[in-house]
C-alpha positions in Angstrom: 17.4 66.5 32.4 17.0 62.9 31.6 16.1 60.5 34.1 18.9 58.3 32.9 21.8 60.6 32.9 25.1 58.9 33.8 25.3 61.8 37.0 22.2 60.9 38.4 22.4 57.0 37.8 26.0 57.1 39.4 26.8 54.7 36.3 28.7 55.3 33.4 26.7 55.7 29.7 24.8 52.7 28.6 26.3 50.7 26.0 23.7 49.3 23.2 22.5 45.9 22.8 21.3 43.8 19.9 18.0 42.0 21.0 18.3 38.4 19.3 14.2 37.5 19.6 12.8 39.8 17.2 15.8 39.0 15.2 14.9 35.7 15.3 11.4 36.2 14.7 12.0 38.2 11.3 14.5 35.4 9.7 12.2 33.2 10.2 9.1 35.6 8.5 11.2 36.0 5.5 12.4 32.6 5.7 8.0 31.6 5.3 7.7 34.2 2.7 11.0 33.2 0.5 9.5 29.6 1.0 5.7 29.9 0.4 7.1 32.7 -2.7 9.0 30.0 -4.6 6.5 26.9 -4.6 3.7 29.3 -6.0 6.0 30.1 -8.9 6.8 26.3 -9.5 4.4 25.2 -11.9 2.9 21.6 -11.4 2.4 19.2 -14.0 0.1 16.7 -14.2 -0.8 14.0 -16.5 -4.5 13.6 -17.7 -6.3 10.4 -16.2 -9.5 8.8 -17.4 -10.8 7.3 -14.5 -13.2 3.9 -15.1 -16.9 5.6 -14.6 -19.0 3.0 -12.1 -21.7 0.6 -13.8 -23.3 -2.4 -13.1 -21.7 -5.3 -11.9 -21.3 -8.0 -14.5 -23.6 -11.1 -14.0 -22.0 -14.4 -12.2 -21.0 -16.8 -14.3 -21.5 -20.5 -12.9 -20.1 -20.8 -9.5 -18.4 -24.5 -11.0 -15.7 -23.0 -12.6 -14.2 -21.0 -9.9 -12.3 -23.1 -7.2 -10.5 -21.9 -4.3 -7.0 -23.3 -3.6 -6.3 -23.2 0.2 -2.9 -23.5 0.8 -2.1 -24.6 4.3 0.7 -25.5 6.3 3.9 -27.2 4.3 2.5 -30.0 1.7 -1.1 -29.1 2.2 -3.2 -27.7 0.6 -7.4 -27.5 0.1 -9.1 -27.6 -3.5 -12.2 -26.7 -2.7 -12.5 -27.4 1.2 -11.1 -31.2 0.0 -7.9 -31.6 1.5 -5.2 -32.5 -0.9 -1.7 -32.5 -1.2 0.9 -30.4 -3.0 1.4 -32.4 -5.4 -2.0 -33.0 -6.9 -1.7 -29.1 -7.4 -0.6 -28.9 -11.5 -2.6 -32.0 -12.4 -6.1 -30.4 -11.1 -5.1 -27.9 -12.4 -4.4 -28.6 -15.5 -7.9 -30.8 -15.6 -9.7 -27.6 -14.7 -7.9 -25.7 -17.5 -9.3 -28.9 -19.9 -12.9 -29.0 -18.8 -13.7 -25.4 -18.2 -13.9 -23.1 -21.2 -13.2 -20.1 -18.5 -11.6 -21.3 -15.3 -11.0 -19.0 -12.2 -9.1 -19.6 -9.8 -8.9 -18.3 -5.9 -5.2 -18.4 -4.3 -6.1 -18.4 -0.5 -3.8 -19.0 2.4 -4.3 -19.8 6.6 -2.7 -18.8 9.5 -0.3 -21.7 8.8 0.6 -21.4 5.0 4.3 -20.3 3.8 5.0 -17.8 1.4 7.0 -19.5 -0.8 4.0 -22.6 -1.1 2.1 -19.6 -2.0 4.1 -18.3 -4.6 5.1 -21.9 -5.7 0.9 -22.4 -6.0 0.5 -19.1 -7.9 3.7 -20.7 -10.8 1.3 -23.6 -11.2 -1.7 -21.7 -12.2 0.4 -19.4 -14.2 2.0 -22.9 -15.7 -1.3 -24.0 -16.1 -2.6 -21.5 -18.4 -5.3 -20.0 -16.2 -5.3 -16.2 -16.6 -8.1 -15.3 -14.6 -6.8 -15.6 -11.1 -7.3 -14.0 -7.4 -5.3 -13.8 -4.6 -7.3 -13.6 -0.9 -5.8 -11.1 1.2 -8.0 -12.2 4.7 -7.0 -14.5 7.0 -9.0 -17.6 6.8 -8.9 -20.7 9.1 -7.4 -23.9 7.9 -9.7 -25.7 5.6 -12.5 -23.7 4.9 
């Protein structure tokens, strides 16, 4: 006889349960497999790239043509570490342009500068005709 006969137990006959863990636990194995199945059958496309190999820097060209344009606080601004004003911007500028054969120009901002001086500083070089331009991405302090 068994040991869990209803006569010895005094109880009636067991009824059967459905165990939800390892339930669980498989839907979620196949659920891996179907996933990790289906991206290795997608096949990834890339497009070739010819990345620039490294080489020597080219040499400085004179350090007179390159000025640095600090723009500060509303109306100011620095050509140079020479404080100026907004407004002298586009004519320096445009002097630069005439005197240099290859100007370059250095768009910096301070702690205190607005964006939209910035931007308006970047239109005048554009306006200017100077195509080799940088735009500093530290923070600097005011006039330097």
């Amino acid at each position: 006889m068994s040991d869990f006969s209803p006569a010895l137990t005094g109880r009636g006959p067991r009824r059967a349960r459905i165990e939800i863990i390892p339930l669980i636990d498989v839907i979620f194995f196949l659920l891996a497999t179907f996933v990790l199945f289906t991206l290795a059958l997608n096949k990834i496309q890339s497009v070739p790239v010819e990345l620039p190999r490294a080489g020597l820097a080219p040499a400085p060209e004179a350090a007179d043509d390159l000025v640095i344009l600090q723009i500060s606080h509303p109306g100011t601004a620095y050509w140079n570490r020479e404080p100026i004003t907004s407004a002298e911007i586009p004519p320096r500028l445009r002097q630069l342009r005439q005197t240099s054969p290859r100007p370059r120009v250095l768009v910096a901002g301070d702690n205190q500068a607005d964006y939209g001086d910035t931007i308006r500083a970047l239109d005048e070089v554009r306006l200017a005709g100077i195509t080799q331009v940088s735009v500093e991405t530290t923070d600097r302090p005011t006039g330097r």
